[in-house]
C-alpha positions in Angstrom: 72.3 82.4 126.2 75.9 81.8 125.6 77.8 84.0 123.2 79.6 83.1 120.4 82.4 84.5 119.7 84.6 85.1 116.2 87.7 84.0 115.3 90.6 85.6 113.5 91.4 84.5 110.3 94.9 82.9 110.2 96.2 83.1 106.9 95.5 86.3 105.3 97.5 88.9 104.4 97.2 92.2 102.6 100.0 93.0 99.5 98.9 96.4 100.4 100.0 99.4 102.4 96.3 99.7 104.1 93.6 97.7 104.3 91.1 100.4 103.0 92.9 103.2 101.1 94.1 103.4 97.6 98.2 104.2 97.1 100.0 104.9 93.9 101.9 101.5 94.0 98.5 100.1 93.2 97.5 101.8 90.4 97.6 99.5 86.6 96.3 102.0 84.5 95.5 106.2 83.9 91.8 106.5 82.2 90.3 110.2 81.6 89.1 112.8 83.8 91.4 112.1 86.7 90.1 108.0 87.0 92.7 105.5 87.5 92.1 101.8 87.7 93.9 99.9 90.9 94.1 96.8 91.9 94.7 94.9 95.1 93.9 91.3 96.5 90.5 91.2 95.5 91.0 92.6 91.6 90.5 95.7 90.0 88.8 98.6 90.6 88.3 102.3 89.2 88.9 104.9 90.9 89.6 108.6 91.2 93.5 110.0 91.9 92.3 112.5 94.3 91.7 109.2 96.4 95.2 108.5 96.5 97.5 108.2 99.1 95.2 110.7 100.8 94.8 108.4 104.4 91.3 108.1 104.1 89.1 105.3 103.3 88.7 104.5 99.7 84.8 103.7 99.0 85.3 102.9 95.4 87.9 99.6 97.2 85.0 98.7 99.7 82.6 98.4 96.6 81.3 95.1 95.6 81.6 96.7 92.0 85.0 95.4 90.6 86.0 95.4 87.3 
C-alpha cells in the first residue's frame, strides 16, 4: 500500500506570537475573577491571566468553544 502523504499549507500565517499560547497583546477585554477574553485568528476566547505569557500551551485557545 502506498502512503499518502500531507502537504503544507501555503498561505497561512499566524498574527500571533505562538501558535498555542495566550500573550498580553492579545487580550480585548478584563472580566472578573482573573478571566480575560483574547482573541486571535480564529475569534475570541476566554481565558484566565495566569495563562498568559506563561510559555505553555493555552487549552482554553485549542478549544472549539469560542465566544
Amino acid at each position: 500500500m502506498a502512503r499518502t502523504r500531507r502537504k503544507h499549507e501555503t498561505g497561512t500565517s499566524i498574527t500571533t506570537k505562538s501558535w498555542f499560547g495566550s500573550h498580553t497583546e492579545m487580550v480585548v477585554e478584563e472580566l472578573d475573577n482573573g478571566k480575560v477574553i483574547c482573541e486571535d485568528n480564529r475569534g475570541r476566547y476566554i481565558t484566565d491571566k495566569n495563562r498568559l505569557d506563561n510559555g505553555l500551551a493555552d487549552q482554553n485557545r485549542a478549544s472549539l468553544k469560542r465566544i
